[in-house]
ZAMARGU-4260 file (C-alpha; in steps of 0.2 Angstrom, whole numbers, plus 5000, padded with zeros to 4 digits):
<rodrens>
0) 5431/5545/5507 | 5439/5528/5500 | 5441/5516/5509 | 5460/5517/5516 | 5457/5534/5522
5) 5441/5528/5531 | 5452/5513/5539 | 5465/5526/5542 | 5452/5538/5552 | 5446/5526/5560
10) 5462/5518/5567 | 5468/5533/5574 | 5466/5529/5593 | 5476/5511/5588 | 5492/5516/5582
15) 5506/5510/5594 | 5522/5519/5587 | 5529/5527/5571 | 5543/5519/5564 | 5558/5528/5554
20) 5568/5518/5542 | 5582/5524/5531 | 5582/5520/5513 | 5587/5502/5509 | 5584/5497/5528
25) 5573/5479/5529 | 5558/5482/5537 | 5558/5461/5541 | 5567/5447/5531 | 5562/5430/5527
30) 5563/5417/5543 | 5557/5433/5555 | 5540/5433/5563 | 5532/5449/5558 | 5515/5452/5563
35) 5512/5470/5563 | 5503/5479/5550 | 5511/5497/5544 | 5505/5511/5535 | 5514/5522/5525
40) 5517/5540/5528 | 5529/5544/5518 | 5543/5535/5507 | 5542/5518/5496 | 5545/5501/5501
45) 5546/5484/5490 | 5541/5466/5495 | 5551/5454/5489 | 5558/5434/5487 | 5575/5427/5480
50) 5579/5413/5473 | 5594/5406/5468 | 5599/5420/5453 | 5588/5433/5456 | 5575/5445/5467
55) 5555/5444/5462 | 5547/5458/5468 | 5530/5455/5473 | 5523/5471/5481 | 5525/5490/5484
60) 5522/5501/5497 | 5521/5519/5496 | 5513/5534/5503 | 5495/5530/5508 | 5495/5512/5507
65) 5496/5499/5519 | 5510/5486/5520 | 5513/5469/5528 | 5523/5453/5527 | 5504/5447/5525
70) 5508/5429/5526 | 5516/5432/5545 | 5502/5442/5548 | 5488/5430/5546 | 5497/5414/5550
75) 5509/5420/5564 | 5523/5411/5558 | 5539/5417/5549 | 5536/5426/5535 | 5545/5422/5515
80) 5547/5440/5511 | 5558/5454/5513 | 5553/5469/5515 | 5565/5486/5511 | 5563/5502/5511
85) 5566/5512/5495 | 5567/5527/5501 | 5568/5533/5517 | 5550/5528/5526 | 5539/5534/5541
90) 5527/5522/5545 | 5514/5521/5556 | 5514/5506/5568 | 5498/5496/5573 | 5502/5475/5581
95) 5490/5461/5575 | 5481/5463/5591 | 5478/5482/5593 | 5473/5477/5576 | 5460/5464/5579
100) 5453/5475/5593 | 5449/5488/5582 | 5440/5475/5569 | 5431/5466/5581 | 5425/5483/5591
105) 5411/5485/5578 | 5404/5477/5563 | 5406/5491/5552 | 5427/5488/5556 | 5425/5468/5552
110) 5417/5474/5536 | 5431/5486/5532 | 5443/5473/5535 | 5436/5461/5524 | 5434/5474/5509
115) 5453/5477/5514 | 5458/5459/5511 | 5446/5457/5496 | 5457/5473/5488 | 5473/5463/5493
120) 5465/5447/5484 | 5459/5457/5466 | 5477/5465/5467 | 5483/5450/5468 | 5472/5441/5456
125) 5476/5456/5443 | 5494/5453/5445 | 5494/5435/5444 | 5484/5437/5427 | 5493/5450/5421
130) 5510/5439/5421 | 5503/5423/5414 | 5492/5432/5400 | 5501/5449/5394 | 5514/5453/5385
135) 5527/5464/5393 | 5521/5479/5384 | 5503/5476/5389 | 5508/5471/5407 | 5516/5489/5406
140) 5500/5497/5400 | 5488/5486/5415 | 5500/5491/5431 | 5502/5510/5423 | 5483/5512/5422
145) 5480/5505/5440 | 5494/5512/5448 | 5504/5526/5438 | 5510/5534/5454 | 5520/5518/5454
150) 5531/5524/5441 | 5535/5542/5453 | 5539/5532/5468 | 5546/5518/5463 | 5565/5514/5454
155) 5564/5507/5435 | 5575/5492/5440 | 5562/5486/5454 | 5546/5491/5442 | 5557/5481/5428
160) 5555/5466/5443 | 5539/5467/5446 | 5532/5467/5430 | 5543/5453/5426 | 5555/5461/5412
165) 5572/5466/5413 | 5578/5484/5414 | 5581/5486/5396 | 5565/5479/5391 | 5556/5493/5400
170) 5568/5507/5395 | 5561/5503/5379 | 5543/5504/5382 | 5545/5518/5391 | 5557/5527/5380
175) 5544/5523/5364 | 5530/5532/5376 | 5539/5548/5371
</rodrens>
């Protein structure tokens, strides 16, 4: 069992609600306080920030994985992020203080949610290297190998933002994967 499906099992009695949102509905948006923690049933989300010409795309969410507007959650203050669903979504629902009872019920559930965070950190750390050293057709190659269900949930204009490339750019390694 790996360790989201163990966090998973093990939050069963903490889940307060599930939540349905239709595709392109916002989970939360920047200057809102959001300090629940969701898990994803079923559909794809995307966690994102705008400047003044453009989206960044930062994160995905998608079936089995958990999502947050991380920096709300932690600090308890508005978060910087949107948060939309990409396809129609069913989350599971847990608040930061159903979700700090389960952690600090056992030490076993501390340790899980710092291995949790430490997987959000290396993600992080990944992407963060993968933008400031790769090319786009290496960054390609990196997020494919870690993540190739990505490219089944997720539309090619938002992978495009993520990775940090326009839409054409990845039409084209794509296209000479074939």
């Amino acid at each position: 069992m790996n360790l989201q499906e163990l966090i998973i099992q093990k939050l069963a009695p903490y889940w307060e609600a599930d939540l349905y949102l239709k595709r392109n509905e916002f989970l939360c948006l920047p200057g809102q306080k959001n300090t629940n923690m969701y898990f994803v049933v079923k559909g794809s989300l995307r966690v994102f920030i705008e400047d003044e010409t453009e989206e960044h795309t930062i994160r995905f969410g998608y079936k089995n994985s958990f999502i947050s507007a991380l920096d709300s959650f932690l600090k308890e203050t508005p978060t910087n992020f949107y948060i939309q669903a990409l396809k129609s979504c069913t989350l599971k629902v847990i608040s930061k203080s159903e979700f700090l009872k389960f952690v600090n019920s056992s030490k076993e559930n501390e340790q899980l949610w710092v291995q949790l965070l430490e997987s959000f950190v290396v993600q992080q750390i990944e992407r963060e290297n993968d933008l400031i050293t790769f090319s786009p057709q290496k960054r390609f190659e990196r997020v494919f190998k870690r993540s190739p269900q990505l490219f089944q949930e997720i539309p090619q204009k938002h992978i495009a933002s993520y990775l940090r490339m326009t839409p054409e750019t990845l039409s084209r390694i794509l296209k000479n994967l074939d």
